[in-house]
C-alpha positions in Angstrom: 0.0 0.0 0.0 0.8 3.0 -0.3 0.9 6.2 2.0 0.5 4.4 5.0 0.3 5.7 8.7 -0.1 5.1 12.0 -3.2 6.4 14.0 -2.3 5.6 18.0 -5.3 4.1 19.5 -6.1 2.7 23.1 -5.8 -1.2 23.1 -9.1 -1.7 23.9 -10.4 0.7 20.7 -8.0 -2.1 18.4 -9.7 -4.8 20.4 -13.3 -3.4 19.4 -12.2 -2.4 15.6 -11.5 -6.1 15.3 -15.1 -6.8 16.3 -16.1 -5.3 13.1 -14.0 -7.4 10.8 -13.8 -10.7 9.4 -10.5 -13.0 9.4 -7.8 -11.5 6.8 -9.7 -7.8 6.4 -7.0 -5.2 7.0 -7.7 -2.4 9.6 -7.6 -0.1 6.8 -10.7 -2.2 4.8 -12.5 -2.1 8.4 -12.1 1.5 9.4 -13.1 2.4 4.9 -15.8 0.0 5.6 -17.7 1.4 8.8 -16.4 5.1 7.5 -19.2 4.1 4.6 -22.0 3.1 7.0 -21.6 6.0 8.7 -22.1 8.2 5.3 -24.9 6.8 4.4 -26.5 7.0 8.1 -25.9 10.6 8.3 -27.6 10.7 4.5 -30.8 8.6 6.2 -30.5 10.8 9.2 -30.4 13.9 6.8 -33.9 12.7 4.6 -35.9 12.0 7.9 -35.3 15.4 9.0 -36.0 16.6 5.7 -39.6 15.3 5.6 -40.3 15.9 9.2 -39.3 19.5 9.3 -40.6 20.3 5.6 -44.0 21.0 4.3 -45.6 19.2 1.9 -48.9 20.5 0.0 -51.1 18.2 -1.9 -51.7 18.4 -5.9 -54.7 19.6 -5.6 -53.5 22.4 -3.2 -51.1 23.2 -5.8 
């Protein structure tokens, strides 16, 4: 790979990232991996404040 780093973590935080993975999966594929689920929470997140906070008129309103 390249343009690796380091990012110190606490033992127990390493302990709990390998929770997430399956045997062979890098840290790097783990932390890309939950980084992705998180995106697309917030996006969820994001559309059910959209329709809870917006209004909405029907057609025949229009």
């Amino acid at each position: 790979m390249v343009g690796l780093t380091t990012l110190p973590v606490k033992k127990s935080t390493r302990d709990r990232l390998k929770t997430f993975g399956v045997k062979g999966e890098s840290y790097d594929a783990i932390l890309a991996r939950l980084m992705e689920v998180a995106r697309e929470s917030e996006f969820w997140d994001r559309q059910v404040r959209i329709l809870k906070e917006s209004r909405f008129h029907s057609i025949d309103e229009a």
